[in-house]
N, C-alpha and C positions, 0 to 999 in steps of 0.2 A: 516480759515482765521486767521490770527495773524496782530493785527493793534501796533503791540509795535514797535518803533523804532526800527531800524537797526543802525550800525555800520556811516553811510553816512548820515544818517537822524540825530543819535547825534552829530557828524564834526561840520553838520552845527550851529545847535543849540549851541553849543558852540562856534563856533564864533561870533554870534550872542551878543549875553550874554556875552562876552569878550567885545566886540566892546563897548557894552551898559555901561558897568562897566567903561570903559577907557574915555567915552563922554555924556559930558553933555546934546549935543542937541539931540532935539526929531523931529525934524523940518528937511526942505530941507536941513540947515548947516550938516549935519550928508551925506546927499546923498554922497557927495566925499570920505568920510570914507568908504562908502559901494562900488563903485567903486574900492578903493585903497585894497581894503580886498579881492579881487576878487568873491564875494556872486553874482555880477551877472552873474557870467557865467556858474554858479554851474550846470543851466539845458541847458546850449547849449550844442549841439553836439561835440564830441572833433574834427573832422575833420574842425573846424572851430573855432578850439583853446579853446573850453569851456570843461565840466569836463565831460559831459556826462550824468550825472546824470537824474533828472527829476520832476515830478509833488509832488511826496511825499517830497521830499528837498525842492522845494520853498514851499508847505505847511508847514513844519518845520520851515523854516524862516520869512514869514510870518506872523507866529503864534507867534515866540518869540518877533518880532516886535511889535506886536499890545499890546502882554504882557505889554510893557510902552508907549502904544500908538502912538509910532513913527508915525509923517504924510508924510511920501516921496511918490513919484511915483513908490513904488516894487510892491504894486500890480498891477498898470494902466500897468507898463513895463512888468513884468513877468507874472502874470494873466492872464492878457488881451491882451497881445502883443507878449510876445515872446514864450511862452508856445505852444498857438495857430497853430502857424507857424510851428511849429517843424515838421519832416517829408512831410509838405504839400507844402514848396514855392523850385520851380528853384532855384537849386546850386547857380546860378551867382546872385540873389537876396537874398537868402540865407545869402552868407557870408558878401556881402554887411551890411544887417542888423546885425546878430549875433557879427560882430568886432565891429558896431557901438554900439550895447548895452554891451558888453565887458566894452565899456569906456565910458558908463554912457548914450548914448544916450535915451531919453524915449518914450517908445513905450504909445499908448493907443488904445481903441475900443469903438466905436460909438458903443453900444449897444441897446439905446433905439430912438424912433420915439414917436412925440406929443402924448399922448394918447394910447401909446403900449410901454409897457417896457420890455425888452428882444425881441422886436418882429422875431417872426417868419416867419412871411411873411412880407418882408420889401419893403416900399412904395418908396425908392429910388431905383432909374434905373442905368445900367449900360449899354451903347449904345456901338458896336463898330463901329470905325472910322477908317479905314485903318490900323495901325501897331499902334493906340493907341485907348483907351478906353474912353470915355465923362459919369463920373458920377455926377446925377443933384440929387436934395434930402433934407432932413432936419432931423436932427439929434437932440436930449436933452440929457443934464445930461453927456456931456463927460469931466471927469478928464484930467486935462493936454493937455486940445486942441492946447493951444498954446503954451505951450512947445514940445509940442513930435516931436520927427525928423519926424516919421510915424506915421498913425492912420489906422486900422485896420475898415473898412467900409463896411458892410453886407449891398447888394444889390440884387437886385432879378436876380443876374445872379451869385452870390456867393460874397468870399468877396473881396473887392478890397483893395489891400495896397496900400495909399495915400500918397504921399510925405508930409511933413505938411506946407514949401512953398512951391507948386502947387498954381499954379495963379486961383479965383474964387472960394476958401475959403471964406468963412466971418464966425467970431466970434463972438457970444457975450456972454459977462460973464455973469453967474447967480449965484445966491449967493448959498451956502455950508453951512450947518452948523460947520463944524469944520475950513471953511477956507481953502478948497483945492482947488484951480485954476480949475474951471465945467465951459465949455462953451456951449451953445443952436451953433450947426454948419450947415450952410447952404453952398451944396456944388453945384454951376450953372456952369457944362458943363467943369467939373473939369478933365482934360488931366490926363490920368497915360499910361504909357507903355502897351500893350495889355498882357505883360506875370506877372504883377502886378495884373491882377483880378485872384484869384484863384475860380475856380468852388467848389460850394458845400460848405463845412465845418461848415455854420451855427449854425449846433447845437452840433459841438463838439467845436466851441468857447462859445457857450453857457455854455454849460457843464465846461468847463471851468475853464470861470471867476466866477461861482455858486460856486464853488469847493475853489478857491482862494477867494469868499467872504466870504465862512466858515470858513476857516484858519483864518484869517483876526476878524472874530467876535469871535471864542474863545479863541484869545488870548486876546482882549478884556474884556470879560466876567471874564479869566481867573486874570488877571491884576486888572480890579475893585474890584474884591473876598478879594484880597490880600489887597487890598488898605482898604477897607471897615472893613474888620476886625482887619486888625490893628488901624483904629481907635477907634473902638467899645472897642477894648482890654485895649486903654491906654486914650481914654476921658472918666473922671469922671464927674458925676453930682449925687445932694444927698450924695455925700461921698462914692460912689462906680462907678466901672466899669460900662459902660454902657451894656457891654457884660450879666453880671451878670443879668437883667432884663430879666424877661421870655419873655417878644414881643420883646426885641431885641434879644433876641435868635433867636426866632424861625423865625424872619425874616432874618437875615444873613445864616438859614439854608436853607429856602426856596431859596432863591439865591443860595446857595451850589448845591441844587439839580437841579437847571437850569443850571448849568455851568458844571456838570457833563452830563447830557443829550444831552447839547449843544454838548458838546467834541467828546461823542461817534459818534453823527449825521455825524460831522464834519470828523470824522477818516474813518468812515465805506464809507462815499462816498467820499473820495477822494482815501480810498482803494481802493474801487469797481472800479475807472475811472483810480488809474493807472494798473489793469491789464491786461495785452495782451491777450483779449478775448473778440473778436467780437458774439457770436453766439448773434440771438438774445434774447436769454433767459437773458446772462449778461448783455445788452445793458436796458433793461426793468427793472433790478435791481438798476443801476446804476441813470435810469431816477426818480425809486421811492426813490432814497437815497436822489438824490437830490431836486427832491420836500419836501420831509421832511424836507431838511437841510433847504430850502430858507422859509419854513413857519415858521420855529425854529426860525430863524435869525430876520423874520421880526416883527414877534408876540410876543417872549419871550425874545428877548435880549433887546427893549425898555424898556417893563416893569421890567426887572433884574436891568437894569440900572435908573430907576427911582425909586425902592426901597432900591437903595445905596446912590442915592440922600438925600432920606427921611431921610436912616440910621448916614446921613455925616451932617443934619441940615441945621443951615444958611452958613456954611462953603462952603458948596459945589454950592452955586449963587456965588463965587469968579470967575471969569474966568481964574484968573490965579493958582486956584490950579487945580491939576492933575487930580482931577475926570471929570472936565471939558472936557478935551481931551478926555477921554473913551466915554462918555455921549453923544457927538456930533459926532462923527467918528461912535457909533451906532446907531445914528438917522440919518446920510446919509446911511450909507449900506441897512435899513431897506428902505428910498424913493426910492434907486439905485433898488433892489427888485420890486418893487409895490408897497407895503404895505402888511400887515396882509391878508386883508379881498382879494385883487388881488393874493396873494400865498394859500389863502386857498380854490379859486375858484381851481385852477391850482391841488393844493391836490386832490381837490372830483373830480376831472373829472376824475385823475389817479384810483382813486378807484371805481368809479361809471362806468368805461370801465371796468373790471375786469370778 
């Protein structure tokens, strides 16, 4: 295995990083910049005018994004949206969607149910109805519900792509820590086309948006690192570097060494998920990469991020400086998860079936 970038995986990174260099915002204002740059089409199919490419590029993008905390919809879009799709929806729906996210359109996925996050056996239904489909249900924690043209909806008959006006939507917002538009969605007897439910796929969306939430957290991690230590480097107190002090040492090191652990977690199963290798030995791999990554994400990147807190003082209760953004963008990823103690049941069952 080799997890070092290729040729296609730098492109993008550098564009990325270019973009970031040339705009100040971090915010949806930047979304148009990423349309106009063409980074979303980086993983469509080219037969639908995209590059081709795939899961390790928008991990690479991702990653250099979250690097300064950027808050747009590229994961809710490509994560959870369009990634998914790939290979699995009808040509005529297909290009449908993939031109619409070409030019920005935003995808998301209903990923969790009341009380079940990620669930796998999901409590909403998908009925058919002659030449159309009726899905009834309730939905928490979806990013972008009310923006997204489509939402991506795991029913116990697979998943259905939901138009996002479809009549018998209802919304309601719920709050975000960092501020990202999450609506609680309740879908009563919701008409989509009958070739808009796709059978199956469940847990290769799963798989996933898992995979795009690690991307997503160590750049993150990666981004506070930086941030943290350059402060440590150039605030003084007593007349010296803060760096200089043996406990701020070895705590900006302790952080070093989550943010390296974090990284590899993050590489090796996004590795392991893009390669074309179904047996089931790899599939089993690929599921323990990602339990690792999702307990990493939810257990170590709070606390990483609360000892950069500590490391930044009263500075860092400003909400307008920058650690802010890291700080809260990883206290949703870690709810989006479960939490700690819900990804480490999900760990020991993988281990404890062994």
């Amino acid at each position: 295995m080799d997890f070092n970038r290729d040729e296609s995986q730098d492109a993008v990174a550098e564009v990325v990083v270019s973009l970031l260099e040339r705009n100040s915002a971090r915010d949806i204002e930047l979304w148009p910049t990423l349309i106009e740059s063409g980074l979303l089409a980086v993983a469509l199919p080219e037969r639908f005018g995209g590059d081709g490419m795939g899961l390790l590029e928008v991990s690479a993008m991702l990653t250099e994004l979250a690097t300064d905390a950027v808050r747009t919809p590229a994961l809710a879009t490509l994560g959870f949206g369009a990634l998914p799709l790939i290979d699995r929806t009808p040509d005529a729906l297909a290009e449908k969607i993939f031109a619409a996210v070409a030019k920005g359109a935003v995808l998301t996925a209903a990923l969790h149910e009341p009380g079940s996050p990620f669930t796998a056996e999901p409590q909403t239904v998908a009925v058919r109805d002659g030449d159309a489909v009726r899905v009834t249900g309730r939905k928490i924690a979806v990013p972008y519900a009310e923006q997204a043209q489509w939402m991506l909806v795991p029913t116990d008959s697979g998943i259905a792509v939901v138009d996002g006006d479809a009549r018998g939507i209802t919304r309601t917002a719920s709050p975000s820590s960092d501020g990202t538009p999450e609506f609680s969605v309740h879908f009563d007897q919701v008409a989509i086309p009958a070739e808009q439910l796709l059978p199956g796929g469940i847990a290769e969306l799963h798989r996933l948006a898992l995979a795009s939430i690690g991307s997503v957290a160590d750049g993150l991690l990666k981004g506070v690192l930086t941030l943290t230590a350059e402060h440590v480097r150039t605030r003084h107190q007593f007349g010296r570097p803060l760096a200089e002090f043996q406990a701020v040492a070895q705590e900006i090191a302790d952080v070093y060494v989550v943010s390296r652990t974090l990284h590899a977690a993050a590489l090796s199963a996004n590795w392991a998920l893009a390669q074309d290798d179904d047996s089931p030995a790899h599939r089993e791999r690929i599921d323990d990469d990602l339990e690792v990554l999702a307990y990493a994400v939810a257990s170590d990147l709070p606390a990483a991020m609360q000892r950069c807190h500590h490391l930044h003082g009263g500075i860092g209760v400003d909400v307008t400086h920058p650690l802010h953004r890291y700080y809260s963008q990883a206290k949703d990823l870690a709810r989006w998860l479960g939490g700690a103690s819900f990804r480490l049941d999900r760990l020991g069952a993988r281990c404890s079936s062994i």
